[in-house]
C-alpha positions in Angstrom: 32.3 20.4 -4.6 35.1 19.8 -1.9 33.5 17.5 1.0 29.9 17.9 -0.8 28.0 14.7 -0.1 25.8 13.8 -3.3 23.5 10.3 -3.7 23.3 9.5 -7.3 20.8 6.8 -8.0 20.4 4.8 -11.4 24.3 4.8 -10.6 25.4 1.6 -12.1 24.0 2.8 -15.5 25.5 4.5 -18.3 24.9 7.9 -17.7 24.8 7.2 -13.8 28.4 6.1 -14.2 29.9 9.3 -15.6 27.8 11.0 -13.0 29.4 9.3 -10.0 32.9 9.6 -11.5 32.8 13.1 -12.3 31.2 13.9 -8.8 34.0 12.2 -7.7 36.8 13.8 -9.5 35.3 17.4 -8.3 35.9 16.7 -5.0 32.6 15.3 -3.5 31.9 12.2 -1.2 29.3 10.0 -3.6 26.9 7.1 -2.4 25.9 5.5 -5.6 22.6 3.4 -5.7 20.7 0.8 -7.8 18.8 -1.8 -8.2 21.5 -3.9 -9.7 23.6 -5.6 -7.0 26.8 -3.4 -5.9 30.1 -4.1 -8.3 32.5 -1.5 -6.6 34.3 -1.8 -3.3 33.5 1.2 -0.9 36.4 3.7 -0.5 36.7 6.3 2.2 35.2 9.0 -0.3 32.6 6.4 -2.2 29.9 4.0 -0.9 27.7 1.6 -3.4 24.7 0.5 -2.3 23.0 -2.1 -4.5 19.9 -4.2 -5.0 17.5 -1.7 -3.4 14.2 -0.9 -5.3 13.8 2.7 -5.3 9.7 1.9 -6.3 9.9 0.5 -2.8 9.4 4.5 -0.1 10.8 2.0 2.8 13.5 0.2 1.2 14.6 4.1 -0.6 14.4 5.4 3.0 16.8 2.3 4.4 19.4 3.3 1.6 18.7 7.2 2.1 19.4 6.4 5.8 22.8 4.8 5.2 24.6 7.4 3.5 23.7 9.6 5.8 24.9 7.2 8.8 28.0 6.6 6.7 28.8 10.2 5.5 27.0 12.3 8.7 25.3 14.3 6.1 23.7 15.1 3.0 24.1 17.8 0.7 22.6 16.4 -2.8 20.0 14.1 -4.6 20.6 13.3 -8.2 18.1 10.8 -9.8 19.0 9.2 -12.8 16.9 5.5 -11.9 14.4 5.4 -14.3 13.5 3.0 -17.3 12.3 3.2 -20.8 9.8 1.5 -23.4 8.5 2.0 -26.7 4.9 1.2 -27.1 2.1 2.4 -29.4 -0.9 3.1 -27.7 -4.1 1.6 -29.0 -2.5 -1.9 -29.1 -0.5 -1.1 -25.9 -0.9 -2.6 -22.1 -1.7 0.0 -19.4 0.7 -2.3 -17.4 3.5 -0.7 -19.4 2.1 2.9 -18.4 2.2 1.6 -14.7 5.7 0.4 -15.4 7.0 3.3 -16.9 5.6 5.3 -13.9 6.8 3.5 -11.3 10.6 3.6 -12.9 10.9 7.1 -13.2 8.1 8.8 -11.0 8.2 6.5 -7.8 11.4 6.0 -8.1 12.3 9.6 -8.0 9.8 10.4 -5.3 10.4 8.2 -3.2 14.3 9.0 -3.2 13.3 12.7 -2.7 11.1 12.4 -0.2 13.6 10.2 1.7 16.3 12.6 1.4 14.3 16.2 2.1 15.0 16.3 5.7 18.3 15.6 5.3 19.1 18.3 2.6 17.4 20.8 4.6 19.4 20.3 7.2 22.0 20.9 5.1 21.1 24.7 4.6 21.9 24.5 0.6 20.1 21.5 -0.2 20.0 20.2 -3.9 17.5 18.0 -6.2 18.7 17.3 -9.8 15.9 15.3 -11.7 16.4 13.7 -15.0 13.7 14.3 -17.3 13.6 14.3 -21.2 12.8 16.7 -24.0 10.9 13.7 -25.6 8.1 14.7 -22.6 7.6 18.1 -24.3 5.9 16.8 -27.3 5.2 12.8 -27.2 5.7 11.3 -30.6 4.4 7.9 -31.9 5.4 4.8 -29.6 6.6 7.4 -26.7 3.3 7.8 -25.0 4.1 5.6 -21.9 7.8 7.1 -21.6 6.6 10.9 -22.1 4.1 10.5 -20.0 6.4 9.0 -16.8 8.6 11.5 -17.5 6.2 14.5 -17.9 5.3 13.7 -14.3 8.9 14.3 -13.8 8.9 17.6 -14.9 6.0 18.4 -12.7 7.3 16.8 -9.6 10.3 18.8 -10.1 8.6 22.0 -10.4 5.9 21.2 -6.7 9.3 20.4 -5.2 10.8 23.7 -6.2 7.8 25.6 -5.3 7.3 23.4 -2.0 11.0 24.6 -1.1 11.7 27.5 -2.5 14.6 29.3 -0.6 15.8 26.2 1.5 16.3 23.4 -1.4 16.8 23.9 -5.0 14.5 21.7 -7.5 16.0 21.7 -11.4 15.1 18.9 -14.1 17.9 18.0 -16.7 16.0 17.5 -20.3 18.0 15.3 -22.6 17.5 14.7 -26.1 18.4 11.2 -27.1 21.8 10.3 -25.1 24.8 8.7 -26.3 24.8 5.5 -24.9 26.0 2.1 -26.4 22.3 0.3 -26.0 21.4 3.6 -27.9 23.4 3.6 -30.6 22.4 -0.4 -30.9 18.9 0.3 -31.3 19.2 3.1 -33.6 22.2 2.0 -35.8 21.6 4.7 -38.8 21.2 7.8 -36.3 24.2 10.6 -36.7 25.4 9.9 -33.4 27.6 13.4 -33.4 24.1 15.0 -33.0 23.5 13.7 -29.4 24.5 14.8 -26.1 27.1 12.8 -24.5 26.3 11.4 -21.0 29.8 13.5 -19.9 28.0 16.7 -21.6 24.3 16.0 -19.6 27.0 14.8 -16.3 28.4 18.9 -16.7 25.1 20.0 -16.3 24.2 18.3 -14.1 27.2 18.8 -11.5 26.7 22.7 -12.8 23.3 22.3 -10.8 24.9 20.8 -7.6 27.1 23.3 -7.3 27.1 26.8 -5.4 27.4 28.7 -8.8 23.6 27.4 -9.4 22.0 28.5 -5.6 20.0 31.0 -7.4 18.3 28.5 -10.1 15.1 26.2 -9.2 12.4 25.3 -10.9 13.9 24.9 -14.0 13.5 22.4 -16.8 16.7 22.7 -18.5 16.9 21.3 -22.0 20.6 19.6 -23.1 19.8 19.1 -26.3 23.4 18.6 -27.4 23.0 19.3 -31.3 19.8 18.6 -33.0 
């Protein structure tokens, strides 16, 4: 990953975190951005850009634009900004569906579309998409989420298609991820049984790297061990 610029957004959150750390300790430069307003001082290998609303395509291009005016390049797009909410259908609001899509489709879009140019300039441009095996098979109260994230899986795979042999396109497909807001809401789950934001970070990285050039397209479940 030596000298490897990667943007990581949904970086101030729990699995974003352990993404931008790890990127870090492999050797890349990492421009972390989120909504949430920046906490972490820039460094010579590290740049933080906060507040900026990735549902917004200009104000995603203005923060796409600044790591690449800071680092002079751009080699990787990891999206990790999304959202989740748990709401049965019949007596749901379709604003939650809107919600939920803007969060983790738009969000993701926009950042990707932003970035394109840039990682095809690159000549080994990557994508890494977070979607979720919940998105396989909606159960009761997911409808909203599954279906955001659904769109996820099928943005990944027109991307890959769209840019086949210049950019690679892969989805990461958690199960339910170890996280302390998690384990809060679901205080009886075996928690041994999920996958550990360092476990999905690995997987991720794995699909940033060279070893992965000949993989796109792919939805890849990290299901850690249910």
């Amino acid at each position: 990953m030596d000298g490897k610029v990667i943007v990581v957004t949904g970086a101030s959150g729990a699995l974003g975190k352990v993404v931008v750390e790890a990127a870090l300790a492999s050797g890349a430069r990492v421009a972390g951005v989120d909504h949430a307003p920046t906490q972490v001082p820039a460094t010579p290998g590290r740049l933080e850009l906060g507040g900026v609303d990735l549902t917004n395509a200009a104000q995603a291009g203005k923060a796409i634009d600044a790591v690449v005016s800071h680092f002079g390049r751009l080699d990787a797009l990891v999206n990790i900004a999304g959202g989740f909410a748990f709401e049965a259908v019949a007596e749901g609001d379709p604003r939650t569906w809107q919600h939920m899509y803007a969060l983790n489709v738009l969000t993701a879009l926009h950042a990707s579309q932003s970035a394109i140019p840039h990682l095809a300039a690159a000549g080994a441009g990557r994508i890494v998409n977070v979607g979720a095996m919940g998105a396989l098979q909606a159960g009761a109260g997911m409808g909203p989420y599954a279906a955001a994230k659904a769109a996820v899986h099928r943005l990944t795979e027109a991307l890959a298609a769209e840019w086949k042999g210049r950019i690679t396109v892969n989805a990461v497909l958690p199960s339910t991820i170890d996280t302390a807001a998690n384990r809060a809401s679901m205080p009886k789950a075996d928690f041994t049984k999920w996958v550990t934001p360092q476990e999905l970070a690995d997987v991720i990285l794995f699909l940033v790297s060279d070893a992965a050039s000949a993989v796109t397209g792919a939805l890849l479940p990290v299901s850690g061990r249910v």
